[in-house]
N, C-alpha and C positions, 0 to 999 in steps of 0.2 A: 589819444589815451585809450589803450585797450582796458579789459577789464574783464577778471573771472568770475565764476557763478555764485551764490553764495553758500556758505558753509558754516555749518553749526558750529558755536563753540559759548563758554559760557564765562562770566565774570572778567571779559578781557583777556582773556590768558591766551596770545596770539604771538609768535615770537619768530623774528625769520633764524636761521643759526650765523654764523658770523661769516662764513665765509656763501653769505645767502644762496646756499643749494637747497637748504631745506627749512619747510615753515611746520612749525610746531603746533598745535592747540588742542584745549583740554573742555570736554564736552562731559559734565559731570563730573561722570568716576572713569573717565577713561580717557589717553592720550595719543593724537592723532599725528602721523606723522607725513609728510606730501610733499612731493618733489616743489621744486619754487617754479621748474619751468613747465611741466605740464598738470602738476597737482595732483596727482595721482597717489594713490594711497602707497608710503611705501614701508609703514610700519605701525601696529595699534596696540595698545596694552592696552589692561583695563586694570585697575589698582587696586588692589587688596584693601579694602577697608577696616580688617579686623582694625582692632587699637592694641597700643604700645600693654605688656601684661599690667606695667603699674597704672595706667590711666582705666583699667578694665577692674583692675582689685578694689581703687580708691573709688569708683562708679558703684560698684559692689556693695563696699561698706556704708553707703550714702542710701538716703533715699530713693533717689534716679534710678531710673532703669539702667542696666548693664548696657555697654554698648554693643553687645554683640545681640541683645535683643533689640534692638534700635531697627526699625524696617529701612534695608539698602534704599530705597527708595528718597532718604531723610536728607537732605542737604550736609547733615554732617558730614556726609560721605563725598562730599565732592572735590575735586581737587580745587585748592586754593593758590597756589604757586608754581610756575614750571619758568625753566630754565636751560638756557644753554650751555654747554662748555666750552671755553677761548677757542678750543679745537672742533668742535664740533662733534667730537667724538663719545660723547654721551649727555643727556638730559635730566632732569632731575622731575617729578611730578608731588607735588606735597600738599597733603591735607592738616593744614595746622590742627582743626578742631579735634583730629584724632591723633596727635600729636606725629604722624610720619611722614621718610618721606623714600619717596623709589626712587631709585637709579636705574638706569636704564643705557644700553649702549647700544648704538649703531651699525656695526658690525657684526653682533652677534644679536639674535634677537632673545636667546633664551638666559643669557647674562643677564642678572638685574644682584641691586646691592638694597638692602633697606636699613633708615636709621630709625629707631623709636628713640623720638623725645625726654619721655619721663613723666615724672610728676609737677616739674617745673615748667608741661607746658611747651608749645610753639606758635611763637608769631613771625617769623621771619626765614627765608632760607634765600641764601646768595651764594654766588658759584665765586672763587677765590680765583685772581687772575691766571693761575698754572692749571686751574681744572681738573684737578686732584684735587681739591678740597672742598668741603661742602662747610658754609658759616651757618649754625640755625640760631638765630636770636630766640631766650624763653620767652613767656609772657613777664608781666611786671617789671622787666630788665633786671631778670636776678644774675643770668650769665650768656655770656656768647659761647658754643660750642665750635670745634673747629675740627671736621671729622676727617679724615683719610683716606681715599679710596684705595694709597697702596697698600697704606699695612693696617688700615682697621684700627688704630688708635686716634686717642678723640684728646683732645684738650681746650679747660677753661677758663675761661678769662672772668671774672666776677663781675659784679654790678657797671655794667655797663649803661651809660645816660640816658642812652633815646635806645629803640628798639627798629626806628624809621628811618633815623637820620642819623649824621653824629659818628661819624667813622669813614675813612677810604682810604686805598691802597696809594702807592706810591705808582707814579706811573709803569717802570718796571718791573711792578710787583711786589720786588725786593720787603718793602716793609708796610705794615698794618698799625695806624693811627686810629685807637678808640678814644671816644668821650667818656669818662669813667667819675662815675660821683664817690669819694671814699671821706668819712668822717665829717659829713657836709660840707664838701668843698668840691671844686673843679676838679678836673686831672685830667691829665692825655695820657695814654699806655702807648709805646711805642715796641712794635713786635717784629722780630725776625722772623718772614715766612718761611727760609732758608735754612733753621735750625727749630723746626719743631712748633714754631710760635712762640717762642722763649720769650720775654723779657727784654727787651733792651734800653729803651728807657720811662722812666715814670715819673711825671713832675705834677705843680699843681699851674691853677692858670689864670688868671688876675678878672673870672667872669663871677658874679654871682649866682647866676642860672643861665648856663650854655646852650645854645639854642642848636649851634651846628658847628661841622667846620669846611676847610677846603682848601685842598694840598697843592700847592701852585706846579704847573706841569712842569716844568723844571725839578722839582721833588726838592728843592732847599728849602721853603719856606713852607707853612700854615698860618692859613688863617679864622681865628676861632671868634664870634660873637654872641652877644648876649639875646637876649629874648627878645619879646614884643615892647616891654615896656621902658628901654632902655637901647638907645642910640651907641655903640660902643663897638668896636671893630678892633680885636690884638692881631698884630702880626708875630712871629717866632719863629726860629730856626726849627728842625725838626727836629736837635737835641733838647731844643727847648727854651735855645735864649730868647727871653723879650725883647723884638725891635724896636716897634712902634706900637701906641698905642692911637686910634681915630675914633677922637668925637667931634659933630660941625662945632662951629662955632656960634652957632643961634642954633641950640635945645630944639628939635622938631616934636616934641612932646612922645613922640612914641618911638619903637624901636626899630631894630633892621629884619625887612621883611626877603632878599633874597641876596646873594652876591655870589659873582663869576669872575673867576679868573681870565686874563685874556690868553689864548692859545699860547700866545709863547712865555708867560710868565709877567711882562714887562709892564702892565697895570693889571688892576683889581675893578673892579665897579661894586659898587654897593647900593643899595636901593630901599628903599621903610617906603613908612605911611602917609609922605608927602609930596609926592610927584616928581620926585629927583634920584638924581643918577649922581654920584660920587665919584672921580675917578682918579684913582691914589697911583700914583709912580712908582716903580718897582726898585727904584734904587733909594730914592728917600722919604718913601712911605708918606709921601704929603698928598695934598690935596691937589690936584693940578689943572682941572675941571673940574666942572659943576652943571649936568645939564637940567634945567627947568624948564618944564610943561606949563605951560599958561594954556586957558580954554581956546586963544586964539591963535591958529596957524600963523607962522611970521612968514611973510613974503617969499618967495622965492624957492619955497618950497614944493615939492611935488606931489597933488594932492587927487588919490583913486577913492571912487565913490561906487558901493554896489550896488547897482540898478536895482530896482526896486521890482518884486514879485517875477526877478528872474526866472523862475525855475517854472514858475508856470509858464511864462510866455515860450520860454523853452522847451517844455516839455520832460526838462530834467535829461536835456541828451545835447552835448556838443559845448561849444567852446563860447563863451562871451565877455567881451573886455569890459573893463572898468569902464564907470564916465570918468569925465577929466570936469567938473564945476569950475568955473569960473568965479571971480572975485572974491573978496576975503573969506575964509569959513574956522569954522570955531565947531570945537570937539566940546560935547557932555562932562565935567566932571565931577567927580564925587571927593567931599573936603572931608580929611578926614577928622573923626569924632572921636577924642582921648577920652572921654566918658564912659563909650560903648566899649566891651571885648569885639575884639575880630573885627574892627572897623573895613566895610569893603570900599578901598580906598589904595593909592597909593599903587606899588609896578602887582601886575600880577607874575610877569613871566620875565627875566631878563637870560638872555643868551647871547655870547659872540660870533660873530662873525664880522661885520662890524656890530652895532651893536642894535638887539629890537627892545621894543619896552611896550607894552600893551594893559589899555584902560579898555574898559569891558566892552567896547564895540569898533575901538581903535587898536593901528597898531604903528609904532613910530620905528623909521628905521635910520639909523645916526651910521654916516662916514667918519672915517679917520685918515688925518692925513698921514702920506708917509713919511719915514723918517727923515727923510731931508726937507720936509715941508716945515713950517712953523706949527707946534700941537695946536689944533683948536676943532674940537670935533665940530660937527655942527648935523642940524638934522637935516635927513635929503626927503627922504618919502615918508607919508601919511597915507595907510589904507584905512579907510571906513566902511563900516557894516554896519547891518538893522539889525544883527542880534551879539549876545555878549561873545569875544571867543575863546573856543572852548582849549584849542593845543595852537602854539606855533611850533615848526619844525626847521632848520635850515636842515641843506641838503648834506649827509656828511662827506660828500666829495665834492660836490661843487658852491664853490663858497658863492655860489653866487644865485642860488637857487632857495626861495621860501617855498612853504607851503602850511597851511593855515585851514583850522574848520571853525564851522559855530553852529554845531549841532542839529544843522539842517538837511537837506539832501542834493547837498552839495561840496567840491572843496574849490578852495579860492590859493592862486598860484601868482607869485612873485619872482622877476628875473630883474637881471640886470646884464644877462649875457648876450643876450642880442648887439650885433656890432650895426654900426649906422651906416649908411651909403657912401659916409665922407673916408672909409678909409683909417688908414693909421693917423692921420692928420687930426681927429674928432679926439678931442681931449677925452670923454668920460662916452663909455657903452650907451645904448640906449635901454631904456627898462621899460617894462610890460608888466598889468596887472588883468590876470583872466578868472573868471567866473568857471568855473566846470562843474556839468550836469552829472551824477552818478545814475547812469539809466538802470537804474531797481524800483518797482512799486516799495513804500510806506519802509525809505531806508533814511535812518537819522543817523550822520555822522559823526559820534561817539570820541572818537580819536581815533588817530593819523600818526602813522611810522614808518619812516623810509627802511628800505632795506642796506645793511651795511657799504650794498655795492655804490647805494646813490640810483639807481636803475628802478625803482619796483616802487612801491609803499602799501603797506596796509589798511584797510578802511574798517572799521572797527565800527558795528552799532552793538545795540544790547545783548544779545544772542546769536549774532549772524557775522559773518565778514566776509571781506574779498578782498582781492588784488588788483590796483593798478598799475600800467607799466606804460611810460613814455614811446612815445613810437618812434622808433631808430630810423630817420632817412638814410637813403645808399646815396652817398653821395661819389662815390667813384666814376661814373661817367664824367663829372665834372672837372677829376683830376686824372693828369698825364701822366 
């Protein structure tokens, strides 16, 4: 593993662009631009802080100081969101608190576009899959704004539910599904990105309080559910019919805490406050598995233990494998409490590839068989650690690649691509769990990002980051 120097940057804002040539980050009030392969500076603004006129009039009229008397110095002024475009061909840098946000392009360095917010406010800005458009969510979710880099016109979409969640594109872009609350009730907005953002359809949606949704990559279906305190999962076409509706069958007392679609559409998973995984069939929306976490590993399982005060015996530099413990072992967990709000308990993170599920110092990794097999997931690996963790990541090219922190000075690395000595003959790969040192004095690893290529990752602490990058063997002497 190689690894670059580190470099300032602040509130996380660390971003590689998508076709990873270039890594972004935003240091205050200014945004840094640096090649991915040598890091070199190769473009830096610095961001106009004034504020939008009506955020500066209504500061005015108020008791507060204007913001233009506001000393540069003040963290209002710093950027809070940046961004790439599908193309890579320009970036966004936005300070919500003064309601803007800069465009900026890559090609020319003296192009920039700026939007002021308003007096309704900014908490959110996302780049729209064509990269011509900029989405800025207000505060309170009065509207979502939809601006245009080609021709400068902006359109709104009104009360929209969540301001964090609660909205995505369809995989080709094609159309924009909002959570939308109108006359106390649910509702989906479904929008032609193709014609302006228009309208296409609008219904209501059988949740009480909508927690989120998510569009199955296939682009036929959504799936919308209810909050924390209600077990409830609809499925619907995306004009809007109700397919199915999923509740278990024994009340888990609380509600759905995360759910992922499976890459090709063909199941759902779903996950709340009870240490199970749901896994509903893509043709009839039933229940089809069930996977349950008990404290105690079952047999046959394959179970990484991290060595205890690694990093010191290491020195925080170089490569060290898991242990492998011997005979039965049993995970920490936490039951959860319908009593308490926010009960910490139940999946924190679920993702596919096959599939991870992680308790706060575990991480569980579940096979699926293929399709000419009988379905019956079942879990293959169990990594353990001394501290909670903090991201998992699968690799996004190589399905067979984790990579995992827990906010120490360290990142912990999952394969399964390793082939065995036996040849094509060896039914299943062999897999490998390693410890990696990040050699930096007093560096705590924050969060971890692969680069789009699958090649690279980011290491992210509070103020600082760097780059690591796999080390490519030449394997060509070997081949004729």
């Amino acid at each position: 593993m190689d690894y670059t120097e580190l470099y300032q940057q602040s509130n996380g804002l660390v971003a590689f662009s998508s076709g990873a040539q270039w890594v972004a980050n935003a240091v205050h009030d200014r945004l840094v631009v640096r090649r991915a392969d040598t890091f070199q500076i190769t473009r830096a603004w610095h961001i106009d802080p004034s504020p939008s006129s009506s955020s500066a009039s209504l500061s005015t009229s108020s008791n507060k100081p204007a913001p233009s008397q506001i000393p540069s110095s003040s963290t209002d002024t710093f950027v809070t969101h940046i961004g790439w475009s599908a193309d890579s061909e320009h970036l966004f840098a936005a300070c919500a608190r003064r309601g803007i946000v800069n465009v900026y392009k890559m090609r020319d360095e003296d192009w920039s576009a700026r939007i002021e917010a308003g007096v309704e406010g900014l908490a959110k800005v996302e780049w729209a899959p064509d990269g011509r458009n900029l989405l800025c969510f207000s505060e309170w979710a009065l509207r979502v704004t939809v601006w245009s880099l080609v021709t400068g016109a902006a359109t709104h979409i009104q009360f929209p539910k969540h301001t964090d969640r609660g909205y995505a594109f369809r995989r080709d872009g094609r159309y924009f599904v909002l959570a939308e609350r109108h006359r106390s009730k649910d509702t989906l907005g479904v929008y032609d990105t193709e014609d302006s953002y228009k309208q296409a359809r609008h219904y209501t949606v059988p949740t009480s309080s909508l927690a989120s949704l998510a569009i199955s990559p296939t682009g036929r279906h959504i799936a919308v559910w209810e909050g924390p305190l209600e077990f409830k999962l609809c499925i619907l076409t995306l004009p809007g019919t109700l397919l199915s509706t999923y509740t278990p069958d024994i009340d888990p007392g609380l509600g759905i805490r995360c759910v992922a679609w499976h890459p090709s559409g063909s199941f759902i998973a779903i996950g709340g406050y009870d240490d199970k995984i749901h896994i509903l069939d893509g043709l009839s929306w039933s229940c089809v598995a069930t996977l349950e976490l008990t404290s105690r590993i079952p047999v046959g399982v394959t179970v990484w233990r991290e060595p205890s005060n690694w990093i010191e015996a290491t020195l925080g530099r170089g490569y060290l494998s898991y242990e492998r413990p011997q005979g039965t072992q049993s995970v920490p967990a936490n039951r959860a409490e319908a009593a308490k709000a926010h009960p910490k308990s139940g999946l924190i993170q679920l993702d596919w590839n096959t599939t991870g599920k992680s308790t706060p110092t575990a991480l569980f990794i579940y096979s699926f068989p293929a399709p000419s097999e009988r379905f019956k997931p079942k879990l293959r690996t169990v990594l353990l650690h001394s501290k909670p963790i903090a991201h998992a990541r699968w690799n996004p090219v190589r399905s067979g690649a984790l990579v995992l922190c827990c906010g120490g000075g360290g990142l912990y690395m999952w394969s399964n691509e390793w082939s065995s000595d036996f040849g094509e003959d060896d039914e299943e790969d062999e897999e490998m769990a390693e410890c990696i040192g990040i050699p930096a004095k007093n560096f705590q690893l924050r969060d971890i990002r692969w680069a789009p290529d699958g090649k690279g990752m980011l290491l992210i602490d509070k103020d600082v980051f760097c780059c690591a990058f796999e080390v490519e063997h030449n394997e060509d002497a070997g081949s004729e």
